[in-house]
N, CA, C and O atoms as a GROMACS GRO file, in nm:
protein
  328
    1UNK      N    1   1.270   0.479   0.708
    1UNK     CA    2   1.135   0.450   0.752
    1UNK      C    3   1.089   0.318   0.692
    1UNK      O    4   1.096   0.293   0.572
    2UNK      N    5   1.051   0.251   0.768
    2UNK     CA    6   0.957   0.071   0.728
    2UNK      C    7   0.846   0.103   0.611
    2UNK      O    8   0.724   0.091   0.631
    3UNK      N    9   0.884   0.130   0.531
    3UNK     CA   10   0.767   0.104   0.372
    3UNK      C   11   0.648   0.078   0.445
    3UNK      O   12   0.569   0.156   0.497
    4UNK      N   13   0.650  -0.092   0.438
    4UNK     CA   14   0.497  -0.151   0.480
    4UNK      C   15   0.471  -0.124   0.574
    4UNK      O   16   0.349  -0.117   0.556
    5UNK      N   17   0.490  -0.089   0.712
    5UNK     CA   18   0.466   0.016   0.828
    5UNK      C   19   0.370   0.125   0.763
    5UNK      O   20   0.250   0.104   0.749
    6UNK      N   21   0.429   0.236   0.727
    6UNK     CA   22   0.371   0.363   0.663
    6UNK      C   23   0.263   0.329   0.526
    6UNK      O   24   0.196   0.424   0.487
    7UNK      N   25   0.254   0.261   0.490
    7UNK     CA   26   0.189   0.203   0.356
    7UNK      C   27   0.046   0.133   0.476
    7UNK      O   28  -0.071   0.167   0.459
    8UNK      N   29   0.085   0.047   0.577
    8UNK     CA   30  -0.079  -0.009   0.686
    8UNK      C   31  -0.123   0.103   0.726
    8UNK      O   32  -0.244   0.117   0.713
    9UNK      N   33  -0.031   0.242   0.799
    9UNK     CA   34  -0.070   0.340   0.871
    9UNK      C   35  -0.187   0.425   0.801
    9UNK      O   36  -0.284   0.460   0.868
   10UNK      N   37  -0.174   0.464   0.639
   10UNK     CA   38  -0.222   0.498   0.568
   10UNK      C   39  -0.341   0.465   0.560
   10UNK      O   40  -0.428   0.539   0.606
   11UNK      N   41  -0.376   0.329   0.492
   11UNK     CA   42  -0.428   0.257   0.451
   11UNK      C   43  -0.534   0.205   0.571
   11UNK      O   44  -0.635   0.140   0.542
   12UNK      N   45  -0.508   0.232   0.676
   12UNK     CA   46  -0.547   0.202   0.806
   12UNK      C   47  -0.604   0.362   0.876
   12UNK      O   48  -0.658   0.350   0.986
   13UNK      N   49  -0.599   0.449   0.840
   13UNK     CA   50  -0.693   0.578   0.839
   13UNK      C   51  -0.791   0.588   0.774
   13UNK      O   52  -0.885   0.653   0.819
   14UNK      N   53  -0.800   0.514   0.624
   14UNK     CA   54  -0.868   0.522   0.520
   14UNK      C   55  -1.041   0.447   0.567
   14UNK      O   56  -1.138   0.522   0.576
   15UNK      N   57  -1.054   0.309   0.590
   15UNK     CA   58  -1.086   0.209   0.618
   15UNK      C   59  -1.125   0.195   0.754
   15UNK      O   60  -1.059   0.184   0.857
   16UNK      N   61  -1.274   0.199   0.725
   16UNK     CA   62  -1.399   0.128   0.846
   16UNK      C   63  -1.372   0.003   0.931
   16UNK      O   64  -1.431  -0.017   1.037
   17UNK      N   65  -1.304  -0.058   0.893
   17UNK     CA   66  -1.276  -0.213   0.945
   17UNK      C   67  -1.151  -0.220   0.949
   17UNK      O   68  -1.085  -0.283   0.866
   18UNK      N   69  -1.100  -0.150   1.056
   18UNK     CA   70  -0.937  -0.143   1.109
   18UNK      C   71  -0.855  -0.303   1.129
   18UNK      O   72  -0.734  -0.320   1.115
   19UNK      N   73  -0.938  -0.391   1.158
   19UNK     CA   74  -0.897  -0.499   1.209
   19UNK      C   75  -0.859  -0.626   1.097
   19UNK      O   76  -0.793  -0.728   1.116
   20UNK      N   77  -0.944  -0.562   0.946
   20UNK     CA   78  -0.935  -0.620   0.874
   20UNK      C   79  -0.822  -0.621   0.789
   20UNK      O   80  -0.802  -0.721   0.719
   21UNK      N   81  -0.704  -0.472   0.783
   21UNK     CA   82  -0.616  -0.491   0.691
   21UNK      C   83  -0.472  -0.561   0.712
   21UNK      O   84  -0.405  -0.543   0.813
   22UNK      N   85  -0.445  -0.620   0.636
   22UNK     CA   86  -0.302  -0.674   0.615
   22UNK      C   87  -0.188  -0.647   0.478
   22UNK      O   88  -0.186  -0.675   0.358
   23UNK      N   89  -0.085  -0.566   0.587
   23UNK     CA   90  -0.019  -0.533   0.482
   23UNK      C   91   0.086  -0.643   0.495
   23UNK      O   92   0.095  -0.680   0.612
   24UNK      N   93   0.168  -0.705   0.410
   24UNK     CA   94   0.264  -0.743   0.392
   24UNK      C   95   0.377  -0.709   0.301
   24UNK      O   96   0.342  -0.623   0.221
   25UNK      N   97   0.494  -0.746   0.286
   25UNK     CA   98   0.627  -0.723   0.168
   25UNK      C   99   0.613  -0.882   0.130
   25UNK      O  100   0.570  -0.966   0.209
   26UNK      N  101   0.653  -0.906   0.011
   26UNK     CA  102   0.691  -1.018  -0.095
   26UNK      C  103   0.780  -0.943  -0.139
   26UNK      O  104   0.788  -0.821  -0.152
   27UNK      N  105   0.885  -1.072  -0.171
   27UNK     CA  106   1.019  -1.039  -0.247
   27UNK      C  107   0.965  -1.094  -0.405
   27UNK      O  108   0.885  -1.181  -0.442
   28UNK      N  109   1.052  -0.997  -0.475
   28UNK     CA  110   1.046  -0.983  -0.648
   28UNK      C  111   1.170  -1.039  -0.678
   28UNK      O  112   1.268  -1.024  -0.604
   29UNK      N  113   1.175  -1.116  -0.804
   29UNK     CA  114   1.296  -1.139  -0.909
   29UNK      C  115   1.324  -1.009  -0.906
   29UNK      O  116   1.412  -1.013  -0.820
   30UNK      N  117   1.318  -0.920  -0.930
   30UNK     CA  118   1.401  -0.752  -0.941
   30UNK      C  119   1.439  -0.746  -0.881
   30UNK      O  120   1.386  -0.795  -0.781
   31UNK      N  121   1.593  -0.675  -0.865
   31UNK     CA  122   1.642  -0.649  -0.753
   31UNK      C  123   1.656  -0.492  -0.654
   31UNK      O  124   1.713  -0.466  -0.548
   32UNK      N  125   1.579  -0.414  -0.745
   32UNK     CA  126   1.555  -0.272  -0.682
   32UNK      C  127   1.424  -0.287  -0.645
   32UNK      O  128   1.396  -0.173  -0.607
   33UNK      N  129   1.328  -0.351  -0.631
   33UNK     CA  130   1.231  -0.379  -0.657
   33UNK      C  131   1.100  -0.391  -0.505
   33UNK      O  132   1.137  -0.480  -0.429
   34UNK      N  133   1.003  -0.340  -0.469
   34UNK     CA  134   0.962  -0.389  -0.365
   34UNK      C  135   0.817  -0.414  -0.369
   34UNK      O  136   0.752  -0.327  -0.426
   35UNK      N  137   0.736  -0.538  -0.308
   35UNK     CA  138   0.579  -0.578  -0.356
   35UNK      C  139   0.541  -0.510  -0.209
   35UNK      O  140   0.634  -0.529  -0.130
   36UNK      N  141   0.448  -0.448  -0.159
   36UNK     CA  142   0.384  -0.504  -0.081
   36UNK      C  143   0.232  -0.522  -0.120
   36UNK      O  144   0.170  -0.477  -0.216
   37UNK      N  145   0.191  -0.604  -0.016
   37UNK     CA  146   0.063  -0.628  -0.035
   37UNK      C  147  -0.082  -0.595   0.039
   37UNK      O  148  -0.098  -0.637   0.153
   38UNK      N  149  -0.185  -0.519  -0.025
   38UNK     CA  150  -0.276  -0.490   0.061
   38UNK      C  151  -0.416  -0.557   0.063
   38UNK      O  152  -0.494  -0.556  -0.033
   39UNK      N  153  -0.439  -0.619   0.190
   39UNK     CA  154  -0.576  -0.690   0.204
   39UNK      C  155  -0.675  -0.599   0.286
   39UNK      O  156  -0.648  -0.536   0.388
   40UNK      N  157  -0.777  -0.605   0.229
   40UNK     CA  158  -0.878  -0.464   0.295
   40UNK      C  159  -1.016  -0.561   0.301
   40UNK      O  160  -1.040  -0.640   0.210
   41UNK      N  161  -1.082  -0.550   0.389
   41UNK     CA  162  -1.249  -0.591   0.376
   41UNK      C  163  -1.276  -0.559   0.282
   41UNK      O  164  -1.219  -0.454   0.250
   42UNK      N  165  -1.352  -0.605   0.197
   42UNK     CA  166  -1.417  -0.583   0.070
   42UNK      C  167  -1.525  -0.438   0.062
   42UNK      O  168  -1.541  -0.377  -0.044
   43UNK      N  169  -1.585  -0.404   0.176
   43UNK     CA  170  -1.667  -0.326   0.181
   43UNK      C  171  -1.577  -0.194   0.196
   43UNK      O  172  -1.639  -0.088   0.188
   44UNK      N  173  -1.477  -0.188   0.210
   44UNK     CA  174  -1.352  -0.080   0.210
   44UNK      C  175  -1.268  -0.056   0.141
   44UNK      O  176  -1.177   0.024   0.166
   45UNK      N  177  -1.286  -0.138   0.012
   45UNK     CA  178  -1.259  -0.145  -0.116
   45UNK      C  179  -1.212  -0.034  -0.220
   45UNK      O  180  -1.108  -0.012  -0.281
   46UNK      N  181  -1.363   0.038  -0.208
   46UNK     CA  182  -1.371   0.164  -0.254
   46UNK      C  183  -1.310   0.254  -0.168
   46UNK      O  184  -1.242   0.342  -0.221
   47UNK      N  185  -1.316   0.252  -0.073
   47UNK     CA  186  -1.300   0.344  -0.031
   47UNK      C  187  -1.084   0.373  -0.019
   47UNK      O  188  -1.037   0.486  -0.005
   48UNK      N  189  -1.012   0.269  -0.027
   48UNK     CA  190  -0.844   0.266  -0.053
   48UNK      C  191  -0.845   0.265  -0.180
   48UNK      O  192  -0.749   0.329  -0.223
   49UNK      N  193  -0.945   0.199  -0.301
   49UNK     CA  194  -0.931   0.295  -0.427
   49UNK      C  195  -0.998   0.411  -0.453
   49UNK      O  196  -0.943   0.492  -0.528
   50UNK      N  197  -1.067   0.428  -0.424
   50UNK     CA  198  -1.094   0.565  -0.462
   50UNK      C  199  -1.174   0.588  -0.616
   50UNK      O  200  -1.207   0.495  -0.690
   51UNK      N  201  -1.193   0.710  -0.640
   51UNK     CA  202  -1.250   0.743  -0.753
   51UNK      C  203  -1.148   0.760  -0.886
   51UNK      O  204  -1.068   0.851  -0.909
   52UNK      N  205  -1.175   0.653  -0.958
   52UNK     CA  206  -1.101   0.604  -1.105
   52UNK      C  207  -0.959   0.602  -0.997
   52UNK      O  208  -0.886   0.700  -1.009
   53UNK      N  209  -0.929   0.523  -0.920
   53UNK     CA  210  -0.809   0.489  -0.836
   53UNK      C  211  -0.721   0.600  -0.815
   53UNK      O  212  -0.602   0.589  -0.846
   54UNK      N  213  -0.779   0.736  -0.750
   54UNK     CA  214  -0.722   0.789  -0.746
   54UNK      C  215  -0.626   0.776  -0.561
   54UNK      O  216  -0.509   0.795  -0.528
   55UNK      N  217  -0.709   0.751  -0.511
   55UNK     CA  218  -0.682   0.702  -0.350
   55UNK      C  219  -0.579   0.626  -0.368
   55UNK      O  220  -0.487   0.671  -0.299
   56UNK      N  221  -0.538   0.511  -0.439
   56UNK     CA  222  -0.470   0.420  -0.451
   56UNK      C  223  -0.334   0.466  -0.531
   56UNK      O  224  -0.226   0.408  -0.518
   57UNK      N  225  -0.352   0.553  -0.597
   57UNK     CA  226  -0.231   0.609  -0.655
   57UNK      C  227  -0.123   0.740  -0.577
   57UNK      O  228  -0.003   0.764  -0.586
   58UNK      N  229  -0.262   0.816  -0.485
   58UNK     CA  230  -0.196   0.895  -0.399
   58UNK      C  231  -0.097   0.810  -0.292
   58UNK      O  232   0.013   0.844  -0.247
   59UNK      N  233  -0.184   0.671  -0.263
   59UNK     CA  234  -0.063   0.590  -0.160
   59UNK      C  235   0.059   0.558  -0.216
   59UNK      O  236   0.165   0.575  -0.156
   60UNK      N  237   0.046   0.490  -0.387
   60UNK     CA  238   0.164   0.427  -0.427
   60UNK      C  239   0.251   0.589  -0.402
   60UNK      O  240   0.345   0.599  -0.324
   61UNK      N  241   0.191   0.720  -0.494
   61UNK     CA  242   0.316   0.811  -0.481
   61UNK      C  243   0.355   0.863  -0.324
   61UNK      O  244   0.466   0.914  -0.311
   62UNK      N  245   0.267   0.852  -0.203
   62UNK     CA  246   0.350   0.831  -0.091
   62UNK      C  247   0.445   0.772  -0.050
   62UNK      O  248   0.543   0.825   0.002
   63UNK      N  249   0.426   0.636  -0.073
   63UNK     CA  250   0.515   0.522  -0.036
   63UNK      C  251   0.668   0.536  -0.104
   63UNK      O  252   0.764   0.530  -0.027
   64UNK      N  253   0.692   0.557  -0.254
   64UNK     CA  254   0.722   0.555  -0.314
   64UNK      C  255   0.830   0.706  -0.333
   64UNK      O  256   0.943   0.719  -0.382
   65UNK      N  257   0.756   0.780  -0.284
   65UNK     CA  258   0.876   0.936  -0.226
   65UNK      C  259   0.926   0.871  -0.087
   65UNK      O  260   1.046   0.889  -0.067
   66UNK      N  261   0.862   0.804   0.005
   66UNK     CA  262   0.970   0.812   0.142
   66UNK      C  263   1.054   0.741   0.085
   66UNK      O  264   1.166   0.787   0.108
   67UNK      N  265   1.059   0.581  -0.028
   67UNK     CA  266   1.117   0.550  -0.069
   67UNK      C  267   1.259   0.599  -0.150
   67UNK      O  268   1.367   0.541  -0.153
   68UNK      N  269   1.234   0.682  -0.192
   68UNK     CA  270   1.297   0.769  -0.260
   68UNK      C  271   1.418   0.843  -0.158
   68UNK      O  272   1.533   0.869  -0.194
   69UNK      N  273   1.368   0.864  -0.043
   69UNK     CA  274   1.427   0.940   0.105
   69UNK      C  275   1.520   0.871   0.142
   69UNK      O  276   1.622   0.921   0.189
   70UNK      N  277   1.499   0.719   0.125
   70UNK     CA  278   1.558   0.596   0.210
   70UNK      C  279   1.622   0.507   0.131
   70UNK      O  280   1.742   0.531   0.114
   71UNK      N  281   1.574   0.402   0.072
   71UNK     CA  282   1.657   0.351   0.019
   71UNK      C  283   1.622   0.316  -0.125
   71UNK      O  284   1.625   0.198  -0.161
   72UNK      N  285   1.588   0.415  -0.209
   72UNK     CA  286   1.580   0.486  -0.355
   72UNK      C  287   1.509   0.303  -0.429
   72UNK      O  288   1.568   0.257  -0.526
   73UNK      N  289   1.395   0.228  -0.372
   73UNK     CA  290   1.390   0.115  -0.422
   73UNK      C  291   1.200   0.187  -0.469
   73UNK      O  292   1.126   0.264  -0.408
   74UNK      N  293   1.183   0.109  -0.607
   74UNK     CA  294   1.042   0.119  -0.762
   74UNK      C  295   0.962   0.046  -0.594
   74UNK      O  296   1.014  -0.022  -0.506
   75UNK      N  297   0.854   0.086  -0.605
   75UNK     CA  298   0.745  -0.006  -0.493
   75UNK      C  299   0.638  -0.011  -0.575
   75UNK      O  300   0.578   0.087  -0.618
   76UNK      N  301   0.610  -0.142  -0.600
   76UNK     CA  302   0.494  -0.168  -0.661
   76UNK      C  303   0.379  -0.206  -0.511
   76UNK      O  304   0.422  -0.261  -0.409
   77UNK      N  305   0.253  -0.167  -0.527
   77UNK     CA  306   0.182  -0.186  -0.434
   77UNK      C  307   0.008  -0.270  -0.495
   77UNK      O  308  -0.079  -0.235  -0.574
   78UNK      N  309   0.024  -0.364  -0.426
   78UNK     CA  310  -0.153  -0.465  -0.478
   78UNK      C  311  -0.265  -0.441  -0.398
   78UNK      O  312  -0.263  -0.491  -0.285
   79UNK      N  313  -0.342  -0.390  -0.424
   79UNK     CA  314  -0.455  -0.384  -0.341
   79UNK      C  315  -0.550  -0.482  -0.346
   79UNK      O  316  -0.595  -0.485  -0.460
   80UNK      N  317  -0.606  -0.574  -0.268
   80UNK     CA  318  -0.698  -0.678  -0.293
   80UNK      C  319  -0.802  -0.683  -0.179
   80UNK      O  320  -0.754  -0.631  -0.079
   81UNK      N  321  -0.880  -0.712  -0.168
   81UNK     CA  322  -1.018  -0.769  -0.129
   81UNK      C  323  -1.020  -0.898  -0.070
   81UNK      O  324  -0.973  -0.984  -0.144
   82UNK      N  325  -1.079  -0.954   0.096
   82UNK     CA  326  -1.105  -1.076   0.097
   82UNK      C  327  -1.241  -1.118   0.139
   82UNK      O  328  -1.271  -1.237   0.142
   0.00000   0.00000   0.00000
């Protein structure tokens, strides 16, 4: 399964302003290693972190078990604001 695929799908249920998110992958010096990156409207902020980031941690441990399914690679995930 496509990581950053399932990581927008998510993240893209969460969030009022569908049009606004962008997920991307960046490559790491690590070599098990995977970034992606999340851009959210600012006003939707809270709402993909969540309370004391708990929203944001339920995604990383999503992402991070299909990972586990597929091709066993650490996913670090950034959440940011524009």
């Amino acid at each position: 399964m496509d990581l950053v695929k399932l990581t927008e799908n998510i993240v893209k249920s969460l969030v009022v302003n569908v049009d606004a998110v962008s997920v991307k992958e960046f490559p790491t010096d690590e070599e098990n290693v995977m970034l992606i990156q999340v851009v959210v409207d600012s006003a939707d902020m809270g709402r993909v972190i969540g309370k004391s980031g708990r929203t944001a941690n339920a995604i990383r441990t999503l992402v991070q078990a299909s990972s586990a399914l597929s091709d066993n690679k650490y996913i670090k995930i950034d959440i940011d604001k524009f």
